[in-house]
C-alpha positions as CSV (number, residue, x, y, z in Angstrom):
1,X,11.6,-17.5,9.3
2,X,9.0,-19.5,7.9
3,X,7.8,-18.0,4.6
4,X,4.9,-20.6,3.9
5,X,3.1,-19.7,6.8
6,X,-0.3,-19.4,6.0
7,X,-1.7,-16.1,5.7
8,X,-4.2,-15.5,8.9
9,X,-6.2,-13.1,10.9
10,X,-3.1,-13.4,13.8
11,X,-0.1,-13.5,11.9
12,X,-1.5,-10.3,9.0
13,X,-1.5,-6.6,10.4
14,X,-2.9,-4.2,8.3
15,X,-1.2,-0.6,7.4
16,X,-2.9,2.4,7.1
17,X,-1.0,5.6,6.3
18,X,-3.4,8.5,7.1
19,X,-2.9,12.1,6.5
20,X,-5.8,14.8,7.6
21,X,-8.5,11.8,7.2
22,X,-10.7,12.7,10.1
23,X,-14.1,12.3,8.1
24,X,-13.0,8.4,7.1
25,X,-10.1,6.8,9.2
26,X,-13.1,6.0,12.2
27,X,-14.9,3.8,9.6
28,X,-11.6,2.5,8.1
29,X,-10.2,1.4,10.8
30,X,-13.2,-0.3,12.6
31,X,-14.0,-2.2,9.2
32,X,-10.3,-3.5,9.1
33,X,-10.6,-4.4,12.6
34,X,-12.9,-7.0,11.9
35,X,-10.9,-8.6,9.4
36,X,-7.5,-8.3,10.8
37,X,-6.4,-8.9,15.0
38,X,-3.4,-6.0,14.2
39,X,-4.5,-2.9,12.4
40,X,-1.5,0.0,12.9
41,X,-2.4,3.8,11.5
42,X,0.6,6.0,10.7
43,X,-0.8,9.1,11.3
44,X,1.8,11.3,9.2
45,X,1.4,15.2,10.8
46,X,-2.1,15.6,10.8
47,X,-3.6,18.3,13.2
48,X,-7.6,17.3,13.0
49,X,-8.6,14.3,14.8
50,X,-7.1,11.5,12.5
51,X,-5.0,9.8,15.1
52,X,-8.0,9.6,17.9
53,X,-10.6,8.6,15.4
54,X,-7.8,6.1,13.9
55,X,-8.5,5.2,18.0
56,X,-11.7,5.0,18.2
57,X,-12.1,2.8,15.3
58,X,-10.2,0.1,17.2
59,X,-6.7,0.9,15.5
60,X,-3.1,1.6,17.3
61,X,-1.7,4.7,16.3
62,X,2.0,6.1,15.5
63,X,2.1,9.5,15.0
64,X,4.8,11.9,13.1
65,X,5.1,14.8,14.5
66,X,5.3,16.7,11.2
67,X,4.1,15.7,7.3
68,X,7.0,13.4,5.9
69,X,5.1,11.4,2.9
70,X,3.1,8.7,2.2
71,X,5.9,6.4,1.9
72,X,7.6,7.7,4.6
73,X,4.4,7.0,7.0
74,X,4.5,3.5,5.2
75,X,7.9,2.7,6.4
76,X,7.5,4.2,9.8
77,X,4.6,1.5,10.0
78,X,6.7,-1.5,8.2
79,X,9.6,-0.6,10.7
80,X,7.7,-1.1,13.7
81,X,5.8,-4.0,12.6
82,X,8.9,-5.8,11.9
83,X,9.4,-5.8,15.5
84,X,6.5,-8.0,15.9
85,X,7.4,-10.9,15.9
86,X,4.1,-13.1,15.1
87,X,3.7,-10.7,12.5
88,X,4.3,-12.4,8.9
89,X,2.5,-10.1,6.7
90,X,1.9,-6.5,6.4
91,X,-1.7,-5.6,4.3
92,X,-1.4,-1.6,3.4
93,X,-4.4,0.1,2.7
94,X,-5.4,3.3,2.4
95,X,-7.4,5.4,4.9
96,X,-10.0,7.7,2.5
97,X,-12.2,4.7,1.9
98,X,-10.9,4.0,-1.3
99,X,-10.1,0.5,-0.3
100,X,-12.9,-1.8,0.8
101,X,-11.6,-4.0,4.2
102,X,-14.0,-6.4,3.3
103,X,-11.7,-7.3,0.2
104,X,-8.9,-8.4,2.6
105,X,-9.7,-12.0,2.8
106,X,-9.4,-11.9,-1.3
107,X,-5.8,-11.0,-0.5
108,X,-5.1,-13.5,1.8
109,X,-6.6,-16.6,-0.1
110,X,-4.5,-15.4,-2.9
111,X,-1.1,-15.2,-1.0
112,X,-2.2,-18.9,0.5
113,X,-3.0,-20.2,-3.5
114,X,0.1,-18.7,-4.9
115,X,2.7,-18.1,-2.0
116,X,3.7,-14.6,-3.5
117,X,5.8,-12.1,-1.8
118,X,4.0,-9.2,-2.9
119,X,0.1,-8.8,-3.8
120,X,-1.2,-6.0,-5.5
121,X,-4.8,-4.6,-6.3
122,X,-5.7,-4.7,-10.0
123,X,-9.1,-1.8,-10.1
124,X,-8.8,-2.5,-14.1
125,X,-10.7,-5.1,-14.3
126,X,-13.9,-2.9,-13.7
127,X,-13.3,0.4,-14.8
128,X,-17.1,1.9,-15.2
129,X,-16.7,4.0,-12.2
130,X,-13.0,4.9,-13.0
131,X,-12.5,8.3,-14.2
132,X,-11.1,8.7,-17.8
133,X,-8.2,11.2,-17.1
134,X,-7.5,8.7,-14.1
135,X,-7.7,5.0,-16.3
136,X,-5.6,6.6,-18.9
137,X,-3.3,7.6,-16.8
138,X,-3.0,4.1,-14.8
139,X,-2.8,2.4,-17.6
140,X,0.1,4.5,-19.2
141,X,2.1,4.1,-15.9
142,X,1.6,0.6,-15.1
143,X,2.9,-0.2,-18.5
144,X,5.8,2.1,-17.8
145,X,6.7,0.5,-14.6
146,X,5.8,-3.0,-16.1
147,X,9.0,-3.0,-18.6
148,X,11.4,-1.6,-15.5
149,X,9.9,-4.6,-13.1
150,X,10.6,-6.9,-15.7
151,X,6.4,-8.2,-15.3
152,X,3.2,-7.4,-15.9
153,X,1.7,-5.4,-13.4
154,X,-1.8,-4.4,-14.2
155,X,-2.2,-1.2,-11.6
156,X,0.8,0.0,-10.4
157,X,-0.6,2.8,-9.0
158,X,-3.0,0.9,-6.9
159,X,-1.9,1.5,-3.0
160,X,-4.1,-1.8,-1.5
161,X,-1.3,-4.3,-1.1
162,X,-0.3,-7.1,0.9
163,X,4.0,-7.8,2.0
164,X,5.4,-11.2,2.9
165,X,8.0,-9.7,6.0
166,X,11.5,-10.9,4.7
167,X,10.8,-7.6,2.3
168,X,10.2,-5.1,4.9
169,X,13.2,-4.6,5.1
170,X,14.7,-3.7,2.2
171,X,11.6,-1.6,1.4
172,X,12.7,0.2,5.1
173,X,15.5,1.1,3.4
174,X,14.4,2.2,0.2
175,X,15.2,5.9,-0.2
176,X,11.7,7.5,-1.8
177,X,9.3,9.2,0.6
178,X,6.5,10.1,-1.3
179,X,4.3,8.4,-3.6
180,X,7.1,7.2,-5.9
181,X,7.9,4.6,-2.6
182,X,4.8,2.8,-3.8
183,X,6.5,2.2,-7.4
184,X,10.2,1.7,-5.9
185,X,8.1,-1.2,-3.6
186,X,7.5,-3.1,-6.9
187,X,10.9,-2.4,-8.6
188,X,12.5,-3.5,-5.0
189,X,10.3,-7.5,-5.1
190,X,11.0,-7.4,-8.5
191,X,15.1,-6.9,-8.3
192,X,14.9,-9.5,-5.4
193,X,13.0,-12.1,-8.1
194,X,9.8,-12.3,-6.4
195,X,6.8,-12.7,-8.4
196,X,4.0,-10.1,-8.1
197,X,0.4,-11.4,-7.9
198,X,-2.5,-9.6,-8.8
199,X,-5.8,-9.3,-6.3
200,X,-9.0,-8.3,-8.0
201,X,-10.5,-5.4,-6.1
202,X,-13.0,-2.8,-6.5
203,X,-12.9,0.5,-7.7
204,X,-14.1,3.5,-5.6
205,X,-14.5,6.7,-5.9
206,X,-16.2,9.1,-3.0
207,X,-15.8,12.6,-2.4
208,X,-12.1,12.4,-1.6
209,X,-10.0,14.7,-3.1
210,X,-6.4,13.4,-4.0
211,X,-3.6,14.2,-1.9
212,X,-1.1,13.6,-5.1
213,X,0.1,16.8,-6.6
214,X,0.2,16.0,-10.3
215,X,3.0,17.9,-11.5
216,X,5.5,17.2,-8.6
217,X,4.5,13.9,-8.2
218,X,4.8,13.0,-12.1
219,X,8.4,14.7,-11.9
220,X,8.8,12.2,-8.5
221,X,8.0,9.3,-10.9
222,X,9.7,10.0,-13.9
223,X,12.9,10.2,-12.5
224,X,12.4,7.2,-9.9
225,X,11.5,5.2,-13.5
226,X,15.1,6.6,-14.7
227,X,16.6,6.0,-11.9
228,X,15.4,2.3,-11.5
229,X,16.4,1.5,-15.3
230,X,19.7,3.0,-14.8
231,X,19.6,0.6,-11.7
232,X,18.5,-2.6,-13.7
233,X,21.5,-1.9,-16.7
């Protein structure tokens, strides 16, 4: 496989995990489809109208039949666009509108410019419309999962990402489900020596309400973060 393809249109399908997301996924997935030929919704056991608004808004649409996990509707999605194969790159987004579609191209002139495996959003460079609990928070984890990855990584927590596909599929078989996948993802490039890049990318905030439970899903991180150093040693 080629991995200096050039990021384009054709050869970048974006990911959208999508649980109960009725109200945005229609305008998510239209917006995306302007930017991206291949836009693939995972809807992960919603029973509102995700998956046909996901539709109408131009997407494809796998569906689990029950709730498995962010990161299990991630790798649901990575596993069948590996099957694709004019597929080279996977962009994941989220469905609530958080993520701006228009942004994309930023990701793809920076995986052209600096031929990195893995992109990540960095929100911290404007952080006016960031909620304190939330930039504290960010901040304290990135530099947590910074010193495991053995890089800086300015947002961790930032879920707008773009994959080069020779690491699907180790991330396939990574074994977190939840929101802790999204932190394995980086410790995973990371192990394999790839170089994370940064993507400058807005920060929004609607009237979403967060899916992430703070106590379980703190627990869920901590003891991915042990497990990873343990890993590293």
């Amino acid at each position: 496989m080629n991995h200096t393809e050039p990021a384009t249109r054709a050869n970048v399908a974006a990911l959208i995990p999508a649980y109960f997301e009725e109200r945005h996924i229609f305008d998510v997935a239209r917006r995306t489809s302007q930017q991206l030929d291949l836009v693939l919704v995972v809807d992960d056991g919603s029973t509102d109208r995700t998956a046909s608004e996901a539709e109408r808004g131009g997407a494809k649409v796998t569906r689990h039949p029950v709730n498995r996990g962010k990161g299990a509707a991630i790798k649901t999605g990575l596993a069948e666009l590996s099957q694709r194969a004019e597929i080279r790159y996977v962009v994941l987004l989220d469905g609530d509108g958080q993520h701006l579609p228009e942004e994309l191209p930023r990701f793809l002139e920076e995986c052209n410019r600096s031929g990195a495996a893995l992109l990540i959003g960095n929100r911290m460079s404007d952080i006016r419309t960031m909620p304190f609990v939330r930039r504290m928070t960010n901040r304290y984890m990135s530099w947590q999962v910074s010193r495991v990855c053995g890089q800086p990584i300015p947002d961790s927590q930032c879920g707008f990402r773009m994959l080069r596909s020779d690491l699907l599929p180790p991330l396939i078989a990574a074994p977190s489900t939840n929101y802790d996948f999204e932190t394995e993802m980086l410790a995973i490039a990371s192990r394999l020596g790839h170089q994370i890049a940064a993507v400058p990318v807005s920060t929004v905030y609607g009237e979403e309400k967060s899916k992430i439970r703070p106590i379980r899903d703190t627990i869920r991180f901590f003891k991915l973060l042990r497990r990873l150093a343990a890993e590293r040693a």
